[in-house]
BAFI-3210 file (N, C-alpha, C; in Angstrom, 3 decimals, decimal comma, padded with zeros to 6 digits):
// residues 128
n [1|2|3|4|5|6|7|8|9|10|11|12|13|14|15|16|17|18|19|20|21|22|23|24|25|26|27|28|29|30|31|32|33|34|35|36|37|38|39|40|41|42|43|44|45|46|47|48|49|50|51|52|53|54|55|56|57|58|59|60|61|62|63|64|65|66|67|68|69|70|71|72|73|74|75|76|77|78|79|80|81|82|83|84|85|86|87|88|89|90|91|92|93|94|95|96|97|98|99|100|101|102|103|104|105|106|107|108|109|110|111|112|113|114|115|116|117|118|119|120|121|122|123|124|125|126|127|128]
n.u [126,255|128,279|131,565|134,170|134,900|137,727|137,407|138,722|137,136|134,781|134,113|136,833|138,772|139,601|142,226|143,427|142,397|143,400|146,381|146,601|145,683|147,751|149,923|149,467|150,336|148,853|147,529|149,241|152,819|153,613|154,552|154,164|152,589|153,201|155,549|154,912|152,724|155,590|156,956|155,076|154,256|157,271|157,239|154,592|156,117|158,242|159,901|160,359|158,332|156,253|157,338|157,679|155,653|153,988|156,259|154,988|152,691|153,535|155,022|152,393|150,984|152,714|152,815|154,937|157,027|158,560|157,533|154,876|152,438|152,866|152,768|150,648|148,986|150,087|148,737|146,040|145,202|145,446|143,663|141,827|140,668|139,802|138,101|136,024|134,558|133,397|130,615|129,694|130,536|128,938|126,813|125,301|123,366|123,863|124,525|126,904|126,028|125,422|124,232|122,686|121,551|119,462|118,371|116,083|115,899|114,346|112,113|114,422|115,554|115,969|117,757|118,587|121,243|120,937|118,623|117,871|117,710|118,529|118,850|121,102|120,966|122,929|123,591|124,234|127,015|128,100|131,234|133,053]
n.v [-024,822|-027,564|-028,317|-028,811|-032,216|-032,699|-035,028|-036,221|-036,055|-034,897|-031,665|-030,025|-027,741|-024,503|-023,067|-025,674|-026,764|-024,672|-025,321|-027,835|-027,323|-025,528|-027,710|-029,330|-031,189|-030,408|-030,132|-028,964|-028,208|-025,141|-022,739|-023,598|-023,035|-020,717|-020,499|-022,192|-020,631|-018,828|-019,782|-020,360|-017,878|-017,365|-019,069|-017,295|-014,841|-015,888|-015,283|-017,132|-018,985|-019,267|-020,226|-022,778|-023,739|-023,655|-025,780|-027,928|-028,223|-027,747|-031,072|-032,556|-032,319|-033,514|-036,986|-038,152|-037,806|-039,097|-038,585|-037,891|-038,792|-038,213|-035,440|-035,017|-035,960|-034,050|-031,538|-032,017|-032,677|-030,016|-028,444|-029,843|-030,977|-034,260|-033,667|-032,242|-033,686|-035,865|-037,096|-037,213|-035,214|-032,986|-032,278|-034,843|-036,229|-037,241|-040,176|-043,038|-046,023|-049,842|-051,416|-054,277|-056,100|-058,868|-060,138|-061,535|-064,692|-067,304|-070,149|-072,859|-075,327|-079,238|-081,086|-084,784|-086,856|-089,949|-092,158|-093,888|-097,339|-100,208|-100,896|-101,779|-103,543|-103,874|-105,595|-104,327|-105,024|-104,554|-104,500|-104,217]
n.w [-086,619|-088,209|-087,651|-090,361|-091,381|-092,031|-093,748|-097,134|-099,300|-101,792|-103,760|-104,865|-103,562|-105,427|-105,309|-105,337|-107,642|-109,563|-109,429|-110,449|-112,877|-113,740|-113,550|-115,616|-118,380|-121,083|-124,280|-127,350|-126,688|-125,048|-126,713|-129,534|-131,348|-132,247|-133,187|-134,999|-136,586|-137,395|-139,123|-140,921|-142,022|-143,049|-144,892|-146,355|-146,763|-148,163|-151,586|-153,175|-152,889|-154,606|-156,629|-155,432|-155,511|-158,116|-159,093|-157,956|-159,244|-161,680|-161,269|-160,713|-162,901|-165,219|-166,387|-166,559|-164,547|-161,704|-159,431|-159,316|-157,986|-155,350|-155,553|-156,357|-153,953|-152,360|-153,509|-153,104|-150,605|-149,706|-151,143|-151,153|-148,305|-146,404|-144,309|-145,643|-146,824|-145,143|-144,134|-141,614|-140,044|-140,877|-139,215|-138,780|-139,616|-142,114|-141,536|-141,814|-142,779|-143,213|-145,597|-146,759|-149,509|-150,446|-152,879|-155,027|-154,980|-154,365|-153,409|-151,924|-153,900|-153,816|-155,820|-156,632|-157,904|-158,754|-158,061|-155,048|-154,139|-153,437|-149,796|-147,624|-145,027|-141,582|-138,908|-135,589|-133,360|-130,136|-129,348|-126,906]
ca.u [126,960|129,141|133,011|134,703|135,893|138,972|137,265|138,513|135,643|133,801|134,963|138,531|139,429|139,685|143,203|143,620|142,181|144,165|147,586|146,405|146,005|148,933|151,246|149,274|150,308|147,545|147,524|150,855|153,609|153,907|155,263|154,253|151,919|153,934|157,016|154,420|152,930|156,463|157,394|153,757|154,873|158,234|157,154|154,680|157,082|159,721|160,021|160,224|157,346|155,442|158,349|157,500|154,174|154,737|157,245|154,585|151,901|153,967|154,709|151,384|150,577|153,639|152,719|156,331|157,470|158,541|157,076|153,576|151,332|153,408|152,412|148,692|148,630|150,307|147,617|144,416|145,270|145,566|142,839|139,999|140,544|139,122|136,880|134,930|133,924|132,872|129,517|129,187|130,626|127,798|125,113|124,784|122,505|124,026|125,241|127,309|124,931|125,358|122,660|122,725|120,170|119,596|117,358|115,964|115,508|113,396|112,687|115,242|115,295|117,057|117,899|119,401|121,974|120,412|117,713|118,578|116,474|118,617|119,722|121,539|121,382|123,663|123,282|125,431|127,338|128,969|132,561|133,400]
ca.v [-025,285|-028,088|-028,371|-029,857|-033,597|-033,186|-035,802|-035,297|-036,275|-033,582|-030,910|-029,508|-025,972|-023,758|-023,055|-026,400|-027,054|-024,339|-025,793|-028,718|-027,077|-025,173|-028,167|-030,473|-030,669|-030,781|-030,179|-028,851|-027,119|-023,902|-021,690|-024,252|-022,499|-019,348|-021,530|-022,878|-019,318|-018,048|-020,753|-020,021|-016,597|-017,010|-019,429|-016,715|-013,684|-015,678|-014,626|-018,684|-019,687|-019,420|-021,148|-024,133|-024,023|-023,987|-027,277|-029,119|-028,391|-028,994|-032,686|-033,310|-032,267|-033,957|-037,995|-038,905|-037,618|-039,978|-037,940|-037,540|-039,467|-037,273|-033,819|-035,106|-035,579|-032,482|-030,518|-032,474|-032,669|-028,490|-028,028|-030,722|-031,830|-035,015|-033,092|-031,671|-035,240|-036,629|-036,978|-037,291|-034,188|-032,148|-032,136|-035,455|-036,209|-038,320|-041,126|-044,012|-047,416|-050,627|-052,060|-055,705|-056,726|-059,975|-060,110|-062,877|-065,628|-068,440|-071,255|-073,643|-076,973|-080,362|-082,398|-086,061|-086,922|-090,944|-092,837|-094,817|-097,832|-100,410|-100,391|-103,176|-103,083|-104,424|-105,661|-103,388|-105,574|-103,635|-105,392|-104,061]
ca.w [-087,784|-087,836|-088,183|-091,387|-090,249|-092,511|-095,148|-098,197|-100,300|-102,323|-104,616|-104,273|-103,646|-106,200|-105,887|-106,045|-109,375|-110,271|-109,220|-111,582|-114,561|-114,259|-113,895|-116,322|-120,136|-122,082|-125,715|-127,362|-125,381|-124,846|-127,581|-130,669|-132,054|-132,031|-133,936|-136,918|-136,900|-137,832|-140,682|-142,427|-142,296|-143,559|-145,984|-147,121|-147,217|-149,408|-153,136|-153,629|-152,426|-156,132|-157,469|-155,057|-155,500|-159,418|-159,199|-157,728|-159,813|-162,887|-161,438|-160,682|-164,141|-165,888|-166,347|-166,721|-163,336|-160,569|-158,138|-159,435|-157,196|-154,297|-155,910|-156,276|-152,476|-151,815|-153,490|-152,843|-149,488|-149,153|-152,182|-150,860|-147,428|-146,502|-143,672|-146,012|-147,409|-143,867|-144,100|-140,125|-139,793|-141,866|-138,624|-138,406|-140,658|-142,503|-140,489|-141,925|-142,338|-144,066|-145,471|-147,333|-149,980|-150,967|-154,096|-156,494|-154,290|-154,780|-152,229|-152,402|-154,412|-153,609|-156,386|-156,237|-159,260|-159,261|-157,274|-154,266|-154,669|-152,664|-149,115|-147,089|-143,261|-140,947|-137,436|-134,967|-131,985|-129,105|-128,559|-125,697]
c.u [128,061|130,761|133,291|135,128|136,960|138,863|137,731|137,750|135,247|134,911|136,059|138,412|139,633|141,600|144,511|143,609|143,384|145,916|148,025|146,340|147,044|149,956|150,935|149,430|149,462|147,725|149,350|151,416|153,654|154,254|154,955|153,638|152,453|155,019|156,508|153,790|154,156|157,128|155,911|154,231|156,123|158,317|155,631|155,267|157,909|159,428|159,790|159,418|156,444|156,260|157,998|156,246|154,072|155,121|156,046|153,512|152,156|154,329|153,636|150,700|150,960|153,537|154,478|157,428|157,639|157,298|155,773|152,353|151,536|152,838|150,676|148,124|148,747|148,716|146,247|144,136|145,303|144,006|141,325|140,442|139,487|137,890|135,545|133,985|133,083|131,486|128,759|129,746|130,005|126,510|124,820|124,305|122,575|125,324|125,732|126,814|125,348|124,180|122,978|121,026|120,339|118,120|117,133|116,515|114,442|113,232|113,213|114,646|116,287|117,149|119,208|119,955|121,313|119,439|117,996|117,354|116,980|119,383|120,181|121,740|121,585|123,320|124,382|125,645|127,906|129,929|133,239|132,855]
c.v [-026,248|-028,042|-029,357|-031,125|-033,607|-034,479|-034,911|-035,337|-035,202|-033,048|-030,500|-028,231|-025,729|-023,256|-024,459|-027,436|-025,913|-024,138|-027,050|-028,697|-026,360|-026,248|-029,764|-030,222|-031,444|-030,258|-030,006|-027,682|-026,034|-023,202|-022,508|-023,734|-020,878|-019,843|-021,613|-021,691|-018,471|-018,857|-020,171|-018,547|-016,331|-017,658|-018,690|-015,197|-014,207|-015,704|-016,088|-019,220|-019,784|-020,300|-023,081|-024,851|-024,707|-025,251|-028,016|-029,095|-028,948|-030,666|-033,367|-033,357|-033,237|-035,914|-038,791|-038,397|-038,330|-039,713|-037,231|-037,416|-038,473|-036,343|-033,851|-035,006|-034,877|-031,541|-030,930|-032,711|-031,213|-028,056|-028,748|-031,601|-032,818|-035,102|-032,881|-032,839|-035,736|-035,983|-036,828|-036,013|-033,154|-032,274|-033,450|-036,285|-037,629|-039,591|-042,882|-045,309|-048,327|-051,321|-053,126|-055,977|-057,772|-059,942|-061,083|-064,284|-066,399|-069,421|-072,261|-075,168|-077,803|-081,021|-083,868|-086,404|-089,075|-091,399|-093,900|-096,098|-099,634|-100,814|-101,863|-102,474|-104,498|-104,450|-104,841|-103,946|-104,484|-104,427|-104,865|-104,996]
c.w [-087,331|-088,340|-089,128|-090,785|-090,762|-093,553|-096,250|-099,246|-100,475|-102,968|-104,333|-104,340|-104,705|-106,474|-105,496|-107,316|-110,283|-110,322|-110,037|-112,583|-114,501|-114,608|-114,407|-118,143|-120,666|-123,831|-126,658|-126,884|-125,663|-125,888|-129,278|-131,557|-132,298|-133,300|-135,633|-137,261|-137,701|-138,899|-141,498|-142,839|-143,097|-144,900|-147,771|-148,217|-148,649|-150,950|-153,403|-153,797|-153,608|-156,715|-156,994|-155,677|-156,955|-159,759|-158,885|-158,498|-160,953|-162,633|-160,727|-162,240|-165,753|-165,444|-166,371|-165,649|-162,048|-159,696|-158,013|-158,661|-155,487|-154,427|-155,660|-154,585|-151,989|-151,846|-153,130|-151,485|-148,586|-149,986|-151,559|-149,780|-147,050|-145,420|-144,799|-147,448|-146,571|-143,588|-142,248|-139,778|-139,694|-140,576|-138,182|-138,898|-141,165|-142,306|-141,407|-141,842|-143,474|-144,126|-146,813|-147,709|-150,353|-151,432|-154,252|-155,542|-153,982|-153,560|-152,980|-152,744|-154,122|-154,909|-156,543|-157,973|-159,262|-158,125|-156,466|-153,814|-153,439|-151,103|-147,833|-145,646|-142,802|-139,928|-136,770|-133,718|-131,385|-128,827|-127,637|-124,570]
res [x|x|x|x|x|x|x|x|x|x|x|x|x|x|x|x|x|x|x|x|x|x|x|x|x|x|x|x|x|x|x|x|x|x|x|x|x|x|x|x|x|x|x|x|x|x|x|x|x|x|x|x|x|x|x|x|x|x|x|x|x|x|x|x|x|x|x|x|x|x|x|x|x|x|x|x|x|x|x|x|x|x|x|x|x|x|x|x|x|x|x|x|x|x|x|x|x|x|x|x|x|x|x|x|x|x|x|x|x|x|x|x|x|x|x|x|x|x|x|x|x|x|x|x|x|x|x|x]
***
């Protein structure tokens, strides 16, 4: 058997892959999902939270509300996310294509608005 030459080509050690993912940040930090965990929570414990809910439905409901077009996005954005529209999402299936018709087409006609009947030619010098 022969001795390593000390190339370092080829796979890496094992606990050096895992000296790499420890001190690489990858998605979000540490504790974030712990943080927005404890606001959904507190925003569904509080007694308020119908009251909010409430406000915004009445000014999505209420046409004479500044803040209409706001409320509509609120809820249609929690009520009918725009995942569950995305047709490429669904499998596959059905994949995004443009397709251009051009109908009712005839072969084309020239016509001339008078008859060119006659034509004067000129001799052409080179002055240079």
């Amino acid at each position: 058997m022969t001795k390593p030459s000390g190339n370092p080509k080829g796979r890496p050690s094992k606990s050096d892959l895992a000296a790499i993912k420890e001190n690489r940040p990858v998605g979000r930090p540490k504790g974030t999902k712990a943080i927005i965990d404890g606001y959904v929570q507190r925003m569904l414990a509080s007694p308020k939270s119908a009251k909010v809910l409430e406000a915004i439905f009445d000014a999505a409901l209420d046409p004479e509300n500044k803040n209409q077009a706001a409320a509509w996005k609120l809820v249609i954005d929690r009520v009918a996310p725009i995942s569950a529209f995305d047709v490429t999402s669904k499998g596959g299936s059905g994949v995004p294509q443009i397709s251009i018709n051009i109908s009712g087409l005839n072969s084309p006609s020239i016509e001339t608005v008078e008859e060119v009947t006659d034509i004067e030619v000129k001799e052409y010098t080179d002055t240079e």
